[in-house]
KOLMIGU-18235 format. One record per residue (C-alpha): residue number from 0; residue in three letters; x, y, z negated. Coordinates in Angstrom, 1 decimal. Example, Ala and Ser with C-alpha at 12.3 -4.5 7.8 and 13.67 -1.06 7.14 Angstrom:
[rec 0, ala, [12.3, -4.5, -7.8]]
[rec 1, ser, [13.7, -1.1, -7.1]]
END
This chain:
[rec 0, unk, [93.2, 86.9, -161.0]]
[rec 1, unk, [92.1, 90.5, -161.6]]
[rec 2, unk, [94.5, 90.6, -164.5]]
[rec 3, unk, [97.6, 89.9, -162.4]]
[rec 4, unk, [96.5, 93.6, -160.9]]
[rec 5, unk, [96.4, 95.3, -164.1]]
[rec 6, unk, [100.5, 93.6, -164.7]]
[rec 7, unk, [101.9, 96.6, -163.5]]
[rec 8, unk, [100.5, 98.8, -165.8]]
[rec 9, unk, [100.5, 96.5, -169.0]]
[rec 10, unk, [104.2, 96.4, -168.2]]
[rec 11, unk, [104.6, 100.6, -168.4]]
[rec 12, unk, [102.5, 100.6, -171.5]]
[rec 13, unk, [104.6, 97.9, -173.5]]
[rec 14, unk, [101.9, 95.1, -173.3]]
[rec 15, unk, [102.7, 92.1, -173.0]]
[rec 16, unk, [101.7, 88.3, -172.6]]
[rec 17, unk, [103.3, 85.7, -175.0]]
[rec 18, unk, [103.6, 83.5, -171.9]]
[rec 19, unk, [102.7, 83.2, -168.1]]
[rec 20, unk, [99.6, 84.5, -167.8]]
[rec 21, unk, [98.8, 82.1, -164.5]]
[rec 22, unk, [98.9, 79.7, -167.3]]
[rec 23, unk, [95.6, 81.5, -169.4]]
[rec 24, unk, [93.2, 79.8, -167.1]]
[rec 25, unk, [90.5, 82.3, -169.3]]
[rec 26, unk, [89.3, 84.7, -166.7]]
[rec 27, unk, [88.9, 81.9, -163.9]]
[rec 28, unk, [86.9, 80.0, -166.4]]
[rec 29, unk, [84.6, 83.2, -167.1]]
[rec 30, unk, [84.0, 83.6, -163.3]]
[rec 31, unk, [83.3, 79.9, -162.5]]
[rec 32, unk, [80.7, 80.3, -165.1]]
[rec 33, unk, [79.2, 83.7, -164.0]]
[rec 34, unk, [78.8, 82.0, -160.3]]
[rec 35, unk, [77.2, 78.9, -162.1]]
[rec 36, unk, [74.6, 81.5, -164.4]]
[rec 37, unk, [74.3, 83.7, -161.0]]
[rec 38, unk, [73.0, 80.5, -158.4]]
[rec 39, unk, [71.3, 79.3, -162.1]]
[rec 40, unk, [69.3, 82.4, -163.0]]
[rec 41, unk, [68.1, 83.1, -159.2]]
[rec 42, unk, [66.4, 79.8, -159.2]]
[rec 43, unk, [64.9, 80.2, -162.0]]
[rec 44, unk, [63.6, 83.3, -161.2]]
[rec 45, unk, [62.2, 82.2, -157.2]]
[rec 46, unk, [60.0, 79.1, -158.7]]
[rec 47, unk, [57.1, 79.5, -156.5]]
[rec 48, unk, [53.8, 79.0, -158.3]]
[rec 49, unk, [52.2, 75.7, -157.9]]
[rec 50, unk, [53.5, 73.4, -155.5]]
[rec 51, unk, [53.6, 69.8, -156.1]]
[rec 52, unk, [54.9, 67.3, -158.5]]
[rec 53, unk, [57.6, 66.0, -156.3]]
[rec 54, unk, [58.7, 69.4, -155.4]]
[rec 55, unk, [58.7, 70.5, -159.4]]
[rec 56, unk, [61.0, 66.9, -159.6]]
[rec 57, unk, [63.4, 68.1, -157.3]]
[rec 58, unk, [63.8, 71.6, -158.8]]
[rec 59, unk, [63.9, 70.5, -162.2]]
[rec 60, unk, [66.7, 68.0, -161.4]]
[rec 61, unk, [68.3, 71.3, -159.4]]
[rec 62, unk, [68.1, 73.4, -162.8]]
[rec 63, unk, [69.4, 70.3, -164.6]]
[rec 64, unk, [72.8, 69.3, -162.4]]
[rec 65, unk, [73.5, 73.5, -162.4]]
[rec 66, unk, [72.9, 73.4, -166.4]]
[rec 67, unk, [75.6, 70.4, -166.8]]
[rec 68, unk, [78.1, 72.2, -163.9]]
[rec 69, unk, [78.1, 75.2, -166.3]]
[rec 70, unk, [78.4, 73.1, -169.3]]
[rec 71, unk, [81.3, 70.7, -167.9]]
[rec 72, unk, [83.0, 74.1, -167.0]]
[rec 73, unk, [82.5, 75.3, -170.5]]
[rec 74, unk, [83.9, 72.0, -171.9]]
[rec 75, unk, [86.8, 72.0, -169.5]]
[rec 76, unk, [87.6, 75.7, -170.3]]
[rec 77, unk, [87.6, 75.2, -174.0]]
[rec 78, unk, [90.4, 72.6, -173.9]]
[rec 79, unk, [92.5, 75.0, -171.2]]
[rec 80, unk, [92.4, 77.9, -173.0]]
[rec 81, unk, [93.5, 75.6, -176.2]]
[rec 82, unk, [96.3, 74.7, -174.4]]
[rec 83, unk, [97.1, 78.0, -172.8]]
[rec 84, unk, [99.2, 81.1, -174.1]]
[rec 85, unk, [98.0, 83.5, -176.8]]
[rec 86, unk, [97.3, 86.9, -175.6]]
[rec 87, unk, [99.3, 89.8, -176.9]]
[rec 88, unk, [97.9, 93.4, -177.2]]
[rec 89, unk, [94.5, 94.0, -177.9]]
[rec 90, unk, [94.2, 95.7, -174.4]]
[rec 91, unk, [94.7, 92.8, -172.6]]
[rec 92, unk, [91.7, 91.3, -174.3]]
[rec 93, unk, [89.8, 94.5, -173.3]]
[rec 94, unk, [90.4, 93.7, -169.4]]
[rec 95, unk, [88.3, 90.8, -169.7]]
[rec 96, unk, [85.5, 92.6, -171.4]]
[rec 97, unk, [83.6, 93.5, -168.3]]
[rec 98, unk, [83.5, 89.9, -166.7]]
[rec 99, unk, [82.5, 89.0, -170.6]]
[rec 100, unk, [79.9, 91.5, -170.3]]
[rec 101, unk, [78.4, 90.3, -167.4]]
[rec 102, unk, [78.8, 86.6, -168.2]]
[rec 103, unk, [76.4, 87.7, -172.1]]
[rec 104, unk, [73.4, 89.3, -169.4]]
[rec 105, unk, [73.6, 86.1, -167.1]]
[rec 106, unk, [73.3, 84.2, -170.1]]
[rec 107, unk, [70.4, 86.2, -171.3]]
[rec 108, unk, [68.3, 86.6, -168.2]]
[rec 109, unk, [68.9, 82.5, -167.8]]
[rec 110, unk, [68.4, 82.0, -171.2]]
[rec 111, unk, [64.4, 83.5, -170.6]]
[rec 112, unk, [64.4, 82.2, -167.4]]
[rec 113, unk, [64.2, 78.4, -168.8]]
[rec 114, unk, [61.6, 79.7, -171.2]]
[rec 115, unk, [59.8, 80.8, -168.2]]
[rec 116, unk, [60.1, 77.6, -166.1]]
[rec 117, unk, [58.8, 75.6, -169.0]]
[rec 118, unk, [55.4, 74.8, -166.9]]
[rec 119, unk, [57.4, 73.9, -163.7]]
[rec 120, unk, [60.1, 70.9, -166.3]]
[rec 121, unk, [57.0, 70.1, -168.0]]
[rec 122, unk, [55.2, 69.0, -164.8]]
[rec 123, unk, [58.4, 67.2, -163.9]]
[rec 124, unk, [58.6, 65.0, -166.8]]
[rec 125, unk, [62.3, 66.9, -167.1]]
[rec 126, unk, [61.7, 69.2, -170.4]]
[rec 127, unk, [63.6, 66.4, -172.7]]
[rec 128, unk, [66.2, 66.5, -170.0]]
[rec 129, unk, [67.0, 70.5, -170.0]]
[rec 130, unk, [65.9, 70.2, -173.6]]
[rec 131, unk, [69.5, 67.9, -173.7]]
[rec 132, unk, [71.4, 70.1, -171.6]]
[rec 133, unk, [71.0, 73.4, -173.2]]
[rec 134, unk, [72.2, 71.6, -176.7]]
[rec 135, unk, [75.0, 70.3, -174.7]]
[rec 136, unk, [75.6, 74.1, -173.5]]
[rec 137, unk, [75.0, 75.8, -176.7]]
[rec 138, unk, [78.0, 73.4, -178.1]]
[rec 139, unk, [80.3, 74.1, -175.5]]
[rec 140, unk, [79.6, 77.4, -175.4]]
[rec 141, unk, [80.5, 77.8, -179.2]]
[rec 142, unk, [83.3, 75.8, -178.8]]
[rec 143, unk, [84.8, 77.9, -175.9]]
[rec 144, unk, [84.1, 80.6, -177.9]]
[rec 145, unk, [85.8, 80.1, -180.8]]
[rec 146, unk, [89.0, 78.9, -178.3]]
[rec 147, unk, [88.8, 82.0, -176.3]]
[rec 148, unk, [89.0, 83.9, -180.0]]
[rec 149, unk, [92.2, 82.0, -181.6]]
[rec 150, unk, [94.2, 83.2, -178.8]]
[rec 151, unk, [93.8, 86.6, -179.0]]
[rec 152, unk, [95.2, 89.0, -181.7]]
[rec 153, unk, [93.5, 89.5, -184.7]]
[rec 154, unk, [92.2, 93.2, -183.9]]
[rec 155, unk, [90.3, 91.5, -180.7]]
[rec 156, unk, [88.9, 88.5, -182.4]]
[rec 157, unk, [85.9, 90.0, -184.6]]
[rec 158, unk, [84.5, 91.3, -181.0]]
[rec 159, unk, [85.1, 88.3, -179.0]]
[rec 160, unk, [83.2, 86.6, -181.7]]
[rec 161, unk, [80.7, 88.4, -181.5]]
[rec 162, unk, [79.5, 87.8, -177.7]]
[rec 163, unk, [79.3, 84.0, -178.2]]
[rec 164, unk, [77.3, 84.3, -181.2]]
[rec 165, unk, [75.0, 86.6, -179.1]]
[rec 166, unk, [75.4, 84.3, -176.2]]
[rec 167, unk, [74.7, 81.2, -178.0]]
[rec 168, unk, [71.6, 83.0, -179.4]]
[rec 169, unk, [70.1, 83.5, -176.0]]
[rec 170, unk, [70.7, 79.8, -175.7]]
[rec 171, unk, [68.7, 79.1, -178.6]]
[rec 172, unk, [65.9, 81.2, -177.5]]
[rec 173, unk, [65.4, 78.8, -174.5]]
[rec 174, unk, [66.6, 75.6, -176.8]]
[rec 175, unk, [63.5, 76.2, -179.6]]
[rec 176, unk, [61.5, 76.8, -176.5]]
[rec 177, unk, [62.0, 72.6, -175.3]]
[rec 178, unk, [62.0, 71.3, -178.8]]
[rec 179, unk, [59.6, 68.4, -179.1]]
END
């Protein structure tokens, strides 16, 4: 975990984790996500043009399974990092904040790249189906959200906030998109 590197140095600067941080399962949750958004947003952004209806089926129903992976990981996370250790020291929320950062831009360029493969799930017959999953995502991702924020310290928690409402905007974007 790329925390367990920065233990040394917490340690000289008096930070310090209310529990075993191997048991904050936070930051492997945020990178099983960003490699879910990462294989996510590249297909969305190399749908060929045209093709046929079978071949639209078949990616839709890609885009689909990778939208529920990333929302079961979301789901699973939120109930983890429940369970898990608070986080003591405002600095040790900080370390995530580049992993968080990058997570909030794959979840914006994914978010426009559903918008953008509209045509391609239409032709499928699948739009009612992302339409489902990206409710299911915006939920979970809330839900993490707000689990992630009630375990760090109070001087963290306004920030941490504010990415999943940002996040879950960019969600939205797509969600209105699908609406029937």
């Amino acid at each position: 975990m790329l925390l367990l590197r920065f233990l040394p140095l917490l340690s000289i600067v008096g930070i310090g984790l209310a529990h075993s941080l191997n048991a904050f399962p936070a930051e492997q949750y945020f990178s099983k996500m960003i490699s879910v958004l990462a294989r996510l947003d590249n297909s969305l952004k190399n749908i060929p043009p045209g093709g046929s209806y079978e071949e639209a089926v078949q990616r839709s129903q890609s885009l689909v399974r990778m939208q529920a992976e990333q929302t079961n990981i979301l789901i699973s996370a939120a109930t983890d990092v429940r369970r898990g250790p608070s986080m003591a020291g405002t600095e040790v929320g900080e370390r995530l904040m580049p992993l968080i950062q990058r997570f909030t831009r794959l979840y914006q360029t994914t978010g426009v790249g559903w918008v953008n493969a509209k045509e391609m799930v239409q032709a499928s017959g699948g739009r009612n189906n992302v339409y489902q999953e990206l409710i299911k995502a915006s939920k979970a991702t809330a839900a993490f959200t707000e689990a992630y924020v009630e375990k760090l310290p109070p001087g963290a928690q306004a920030r941490a906030r504010g990415v999943g409402t940002r996040i879950v905007g960019f969600l939205d974007i797509a969600i209105r998109a699908y609406r029937s």
